[in-house]
C-alpha positions as CSV (number, residue, x, y, z in Angstrom):
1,X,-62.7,-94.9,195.6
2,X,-64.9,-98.0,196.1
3,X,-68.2,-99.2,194.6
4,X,-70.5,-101.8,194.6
5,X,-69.2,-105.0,196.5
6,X,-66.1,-102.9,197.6
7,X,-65.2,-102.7,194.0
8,X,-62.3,-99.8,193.0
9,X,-62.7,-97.6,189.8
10,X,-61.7,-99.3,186.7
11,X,-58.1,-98.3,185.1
12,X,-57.2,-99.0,181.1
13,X,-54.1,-98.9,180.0
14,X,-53.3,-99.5,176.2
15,X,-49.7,-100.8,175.8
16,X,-48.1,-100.3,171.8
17,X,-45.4,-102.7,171.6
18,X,-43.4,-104.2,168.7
19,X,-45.9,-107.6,168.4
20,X,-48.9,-106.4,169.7
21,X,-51.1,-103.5,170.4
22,X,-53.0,-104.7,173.8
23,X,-56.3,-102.9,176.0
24,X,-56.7,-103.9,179.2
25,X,-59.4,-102.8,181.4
26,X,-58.5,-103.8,185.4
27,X,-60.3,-103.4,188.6
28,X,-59.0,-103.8,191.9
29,X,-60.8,-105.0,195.9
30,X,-58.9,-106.1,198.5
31,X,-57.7,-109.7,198.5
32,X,-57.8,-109.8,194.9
33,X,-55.4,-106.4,193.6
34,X,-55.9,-106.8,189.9
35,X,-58.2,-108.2,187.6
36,X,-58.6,-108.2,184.4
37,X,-62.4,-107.0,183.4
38,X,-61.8,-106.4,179.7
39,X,-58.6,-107.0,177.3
40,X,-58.6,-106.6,173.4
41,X,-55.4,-107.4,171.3
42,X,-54.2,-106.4,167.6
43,X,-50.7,-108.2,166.5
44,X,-48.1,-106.3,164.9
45,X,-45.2,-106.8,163.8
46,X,-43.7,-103.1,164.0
47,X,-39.8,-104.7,163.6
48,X,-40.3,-105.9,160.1
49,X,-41.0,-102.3,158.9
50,X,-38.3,-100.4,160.6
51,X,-35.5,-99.3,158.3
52,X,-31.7,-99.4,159.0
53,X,-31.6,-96.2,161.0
54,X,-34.5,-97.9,163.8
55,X,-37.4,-95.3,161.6
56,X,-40.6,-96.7,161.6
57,X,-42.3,-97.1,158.1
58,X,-45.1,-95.8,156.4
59,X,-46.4,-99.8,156.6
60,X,-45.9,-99.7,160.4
61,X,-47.3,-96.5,161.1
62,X,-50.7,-97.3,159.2
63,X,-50.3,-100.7,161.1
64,X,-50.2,-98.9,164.4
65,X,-53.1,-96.3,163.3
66,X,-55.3,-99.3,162.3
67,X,-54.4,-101.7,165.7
68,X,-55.0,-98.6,168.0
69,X,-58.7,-98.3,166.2
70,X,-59.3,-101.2,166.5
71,X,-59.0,-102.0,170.2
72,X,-60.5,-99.1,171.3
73,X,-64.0,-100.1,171.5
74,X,-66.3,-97.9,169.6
75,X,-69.2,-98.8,171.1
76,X,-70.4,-95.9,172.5
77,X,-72.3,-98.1,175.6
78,X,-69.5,-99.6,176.8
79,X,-67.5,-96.8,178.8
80,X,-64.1,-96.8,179.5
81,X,-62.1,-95.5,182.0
82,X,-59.5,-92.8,180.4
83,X,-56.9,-94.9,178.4
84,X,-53.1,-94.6,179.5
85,X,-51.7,-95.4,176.2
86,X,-48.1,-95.6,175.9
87,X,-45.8,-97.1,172.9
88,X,-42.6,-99.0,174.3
89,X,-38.9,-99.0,172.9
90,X,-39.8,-99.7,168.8
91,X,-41.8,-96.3,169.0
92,X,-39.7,-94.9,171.7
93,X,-36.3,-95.1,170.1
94,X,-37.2,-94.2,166.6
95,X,-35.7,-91.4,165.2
96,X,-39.4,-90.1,163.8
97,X,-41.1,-91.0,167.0
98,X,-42.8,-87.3,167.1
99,X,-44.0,-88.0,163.6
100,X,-45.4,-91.8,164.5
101,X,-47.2,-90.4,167.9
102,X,-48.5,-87.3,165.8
103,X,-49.9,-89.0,163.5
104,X,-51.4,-91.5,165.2
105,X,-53.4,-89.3,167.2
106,X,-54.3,-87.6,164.6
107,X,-56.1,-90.3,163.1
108,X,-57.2,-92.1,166.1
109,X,-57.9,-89.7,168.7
110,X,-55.6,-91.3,171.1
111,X,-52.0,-89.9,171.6
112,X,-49.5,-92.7,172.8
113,X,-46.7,-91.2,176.0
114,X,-43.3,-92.9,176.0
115,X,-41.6,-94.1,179.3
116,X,-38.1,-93.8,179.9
117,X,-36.2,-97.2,180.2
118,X,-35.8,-96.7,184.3
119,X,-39.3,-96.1,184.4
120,X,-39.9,-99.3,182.9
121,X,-37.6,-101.0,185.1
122,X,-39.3,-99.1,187.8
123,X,-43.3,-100.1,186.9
124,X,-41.6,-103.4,186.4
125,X,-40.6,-103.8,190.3
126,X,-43.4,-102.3,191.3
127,X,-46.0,-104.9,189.8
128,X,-43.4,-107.8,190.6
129,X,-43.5,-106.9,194.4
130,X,-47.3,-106.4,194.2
131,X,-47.8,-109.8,192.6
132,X,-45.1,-111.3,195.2
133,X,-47.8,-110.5,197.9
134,X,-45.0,-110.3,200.3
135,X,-43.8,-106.4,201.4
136,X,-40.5,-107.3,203.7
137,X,-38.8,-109.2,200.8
138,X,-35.8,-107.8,198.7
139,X,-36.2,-108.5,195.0
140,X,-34.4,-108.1,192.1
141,X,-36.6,-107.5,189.0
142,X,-35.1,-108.8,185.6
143,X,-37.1,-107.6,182.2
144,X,-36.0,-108.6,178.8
145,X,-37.8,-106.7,176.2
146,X,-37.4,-106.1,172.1
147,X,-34.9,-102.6,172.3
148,X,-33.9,-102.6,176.0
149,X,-33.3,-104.6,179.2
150,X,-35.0,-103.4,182.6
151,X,-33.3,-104.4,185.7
152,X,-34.8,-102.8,189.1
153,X,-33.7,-103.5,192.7
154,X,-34.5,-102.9,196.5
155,X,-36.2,-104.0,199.7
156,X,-39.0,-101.5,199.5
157,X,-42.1,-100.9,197.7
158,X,-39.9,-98.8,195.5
159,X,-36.7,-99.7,193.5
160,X,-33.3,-98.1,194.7
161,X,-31.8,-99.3,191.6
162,X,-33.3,-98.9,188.1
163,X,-30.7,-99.6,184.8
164,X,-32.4,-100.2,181.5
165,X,-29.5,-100.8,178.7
166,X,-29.9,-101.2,175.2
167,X,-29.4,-104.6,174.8
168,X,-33.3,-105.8,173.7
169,X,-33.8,-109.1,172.2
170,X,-35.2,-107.2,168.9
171,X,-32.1,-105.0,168.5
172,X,-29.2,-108.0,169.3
173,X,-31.2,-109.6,166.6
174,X,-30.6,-107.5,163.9
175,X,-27.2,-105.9,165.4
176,X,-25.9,-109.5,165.6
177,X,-28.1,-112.6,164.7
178,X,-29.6,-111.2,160.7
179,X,-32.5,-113.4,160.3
180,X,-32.5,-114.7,164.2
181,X,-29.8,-117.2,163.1
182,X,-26.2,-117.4,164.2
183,X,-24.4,-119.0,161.0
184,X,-21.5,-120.2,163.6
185,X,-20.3,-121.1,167.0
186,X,-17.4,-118.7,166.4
187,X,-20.5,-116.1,165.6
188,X,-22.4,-117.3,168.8
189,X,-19.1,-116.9,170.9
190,X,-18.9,-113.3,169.5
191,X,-22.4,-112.3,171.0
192,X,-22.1,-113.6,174.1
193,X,-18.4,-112.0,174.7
194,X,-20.4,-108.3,173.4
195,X,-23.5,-108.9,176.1
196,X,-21.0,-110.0,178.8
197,X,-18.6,-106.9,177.7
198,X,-21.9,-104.6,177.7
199,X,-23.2,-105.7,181.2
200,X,-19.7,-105.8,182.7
201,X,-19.1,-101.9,181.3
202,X,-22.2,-100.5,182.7
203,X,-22.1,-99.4,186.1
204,X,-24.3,-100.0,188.8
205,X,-26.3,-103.0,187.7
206,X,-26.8,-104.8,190.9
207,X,-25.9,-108.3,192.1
208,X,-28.4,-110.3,193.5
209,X,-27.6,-110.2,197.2
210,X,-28.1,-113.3,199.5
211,X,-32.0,-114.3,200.4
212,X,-32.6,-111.7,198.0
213,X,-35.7,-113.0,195.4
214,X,-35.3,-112.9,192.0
215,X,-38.4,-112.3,189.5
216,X,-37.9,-112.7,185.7
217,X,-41.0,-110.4,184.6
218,X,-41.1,-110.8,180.1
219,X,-42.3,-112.6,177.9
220,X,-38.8,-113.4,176.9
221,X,-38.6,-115.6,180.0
222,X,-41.7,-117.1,180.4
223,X,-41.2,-118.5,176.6
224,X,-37.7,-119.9,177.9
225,X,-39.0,-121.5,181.0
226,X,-41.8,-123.2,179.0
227,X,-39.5,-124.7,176.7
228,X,-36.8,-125.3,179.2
229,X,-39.5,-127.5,181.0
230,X,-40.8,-129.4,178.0
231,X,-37.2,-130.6,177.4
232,X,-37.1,-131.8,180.4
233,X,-40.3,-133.8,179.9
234,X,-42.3,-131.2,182.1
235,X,-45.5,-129.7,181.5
236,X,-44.1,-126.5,179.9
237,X,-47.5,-124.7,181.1
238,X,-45.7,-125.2,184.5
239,X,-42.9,-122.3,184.8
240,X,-42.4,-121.4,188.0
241,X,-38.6,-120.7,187.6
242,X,-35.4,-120.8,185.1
243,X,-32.1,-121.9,186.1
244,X,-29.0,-121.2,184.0
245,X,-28.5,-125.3,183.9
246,X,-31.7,-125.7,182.2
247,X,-30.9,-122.1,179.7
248,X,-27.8,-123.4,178.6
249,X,-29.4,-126.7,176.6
250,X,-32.3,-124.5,175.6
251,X,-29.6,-121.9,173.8
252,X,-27.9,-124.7,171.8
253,X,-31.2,-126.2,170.8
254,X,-32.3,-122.7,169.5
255,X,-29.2,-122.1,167.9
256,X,-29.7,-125.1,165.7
257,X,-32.8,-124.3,164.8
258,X,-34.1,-121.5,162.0
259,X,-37.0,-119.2,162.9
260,X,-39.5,-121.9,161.2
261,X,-38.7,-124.3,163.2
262,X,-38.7,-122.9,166.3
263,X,-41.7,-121.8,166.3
264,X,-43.2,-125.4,166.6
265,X,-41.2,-125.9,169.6
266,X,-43.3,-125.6,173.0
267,X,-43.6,-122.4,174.5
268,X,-42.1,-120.7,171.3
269,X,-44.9,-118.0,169.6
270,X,-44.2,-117.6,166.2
271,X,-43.6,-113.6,166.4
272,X,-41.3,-114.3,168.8
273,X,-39.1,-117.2,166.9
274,X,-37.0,-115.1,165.0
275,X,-35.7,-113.4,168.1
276,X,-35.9,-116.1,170.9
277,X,-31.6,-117.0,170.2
278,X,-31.4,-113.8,171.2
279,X,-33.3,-113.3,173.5
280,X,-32.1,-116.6,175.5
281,X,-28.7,-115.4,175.2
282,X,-29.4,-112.1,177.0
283,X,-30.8,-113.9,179.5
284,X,-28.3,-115.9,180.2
285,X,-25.6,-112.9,180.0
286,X,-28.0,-111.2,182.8
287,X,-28.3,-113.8,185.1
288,X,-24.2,-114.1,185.3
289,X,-23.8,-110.6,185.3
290,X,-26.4,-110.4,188.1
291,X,-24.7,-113.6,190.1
292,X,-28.2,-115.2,189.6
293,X,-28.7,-119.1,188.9
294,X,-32.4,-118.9,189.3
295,X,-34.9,-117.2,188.3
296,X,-39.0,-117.0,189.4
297,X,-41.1,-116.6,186.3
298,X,-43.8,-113.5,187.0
299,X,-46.2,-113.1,184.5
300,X,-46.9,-109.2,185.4
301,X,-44.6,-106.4,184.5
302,X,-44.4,-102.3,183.2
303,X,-48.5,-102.7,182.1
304,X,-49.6,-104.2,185.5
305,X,-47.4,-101.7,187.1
306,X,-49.4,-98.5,185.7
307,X,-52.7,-100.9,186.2
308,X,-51.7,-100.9,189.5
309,X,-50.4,-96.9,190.1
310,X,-54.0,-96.0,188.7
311,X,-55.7,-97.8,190.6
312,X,-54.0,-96.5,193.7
313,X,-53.3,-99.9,194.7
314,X,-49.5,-98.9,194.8
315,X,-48.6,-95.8,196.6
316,X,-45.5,-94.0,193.8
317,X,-43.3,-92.9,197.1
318,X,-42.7,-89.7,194.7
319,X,-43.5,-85.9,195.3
């Protein structure tokens, strides 16, 4: 469906994570597959009100009610496409998920879906091959996220291999690093021996295969790459790729470093800090166990991907 100036319909998708609650209203022409039209953003931070079984708070679930208003124009002139709202892994894996979704749409009017890991991973490849431009290449799709990690491969517009395993940069956190800190070497031994052990029990993750290009599609990555690059007296707003040589330094650095004072480092957010230790040491337990040195930083991922689907711009390959 095309309109004025060969413009498609509008798609809005309203992604519910645990540091942000984000609208985005895309369009899509040829030569140009996505852009972004409209975008509104509430920050959360849903991980400081779960409990010690993964439940979501009263505190976070008013949070959530509140951020969902909120971005959600109420302006009754400016009309949006129907909202695809879905809440990632913090809402997903909660025990009173039912409850949180319920509730929200009770208040708000909108009722947030849940993915499945694999259909993360698969969203993922989807939007990395789109924003690859390039059909005949094989990719291998890495995601780091706060409960899970998305991994997605193949050589066609649609992954042959999804895995997503439970090994978010959120949950090693408080599973392993209490506060984001590792309070020894001996403690920081013991995390990476668990991710290795975790990645090296799971079956089927796939091994990058030669000529085969690999994306890195979170924000996990993209914060590593900036910082990687600023410590290498590089423009860390340039981040075209990570390599484990340049991880490795970045891991020490952030292992000597409390939340506080990451967060002044470049490319570091501040709702990130407290879980970027983490985070850098999944990625480095990913790229061995995926027989990758380097990575290509992609800034789109499991939200472009339904942007994407809905705007028929990619073709699902399912019945």
């Amino acid at each position: 469906m095309s309109g004025e100036g060969g413009w498609m319909q509008q798609a809005s998708v309203l992604d519910v994570g645990c540091h942000s609650a984000l609208l985005t209203v895309a369009r899509s022409r040829p030569g140009a597959p996505l852009e972004t039209v409209f975008s509104r953003k509430v920050r959360l931070r849903l991980h400081e009100t779960l409990d010690g079984k993964g439940r979501l708070g009263k505190a976070g679930v008013e949070s959530v009610e509140r951020a969902v208003a909120e971005v959600i124009p109420a302006d009754p002139h400016r009309r949006l496409p129907e909202v695809f709202a879905f809440a990632t892994s913090v809402i997903r894996d909660a025990p009173n998920r039912d409850e949180v979704i319920a509730r929200v749409a009770q208040t708000t009017g909108t009722r947030l879906r849940v993915l499945p890991g694999e259909e993360e991973a698969r969203l993922a490849y989807v939007a990395a091959r789109q924003w690859t431009d390039c059909a005949s290449d094989s990719l291998l799709v890495l995601d780091i996220g706060g409960g899970t990690v998305e991994i997605a491969s193949g050589p066609d517009a649609q992954p042959r291999i999804t895995r997503s395993l439970p090994m978010g940069a959120r949950k090693i956190t408080q599973d392993w690093l209490p506060g984001g800190t590792a309070p020894s070497k001996r403690r920081l031994a013991e995390v990476r021996q668990h991710l290795r052990h975790s990645l090296s029990a799971e079956p089927g993750v796939p091994r990058a295969q030669p000529g085969q290009r690999v994306l890195a599609g979170s924000k996990t990555f993209e914060q590593l790459a900036r910082l990687a690059n600023a410590t290498r007296n590089k423009s860390p707003s340039l981040v075209p790729e990570l390599t484990l040589p340049q991880l490795r330094p970045v891991i020490s650095l952030l292992a000597r470093l409390g939340p506080d004072r990451r967060a002044a480092l470049p490319g570091i957010s501040r709702h990130r800090a407290e879980q970027s230790l983490a985070g850098a040491l999944i990625a480095e337990s990913l790229m061995e166990a995926c027989g990758v040195e380097s990575v290509e930083i992609c800034p789109w991922s499991t939200r472009e991907g339904l942007l994407l689907e809905r705007l028929g711009v990619i073709n699902t390959g399912r019945t």
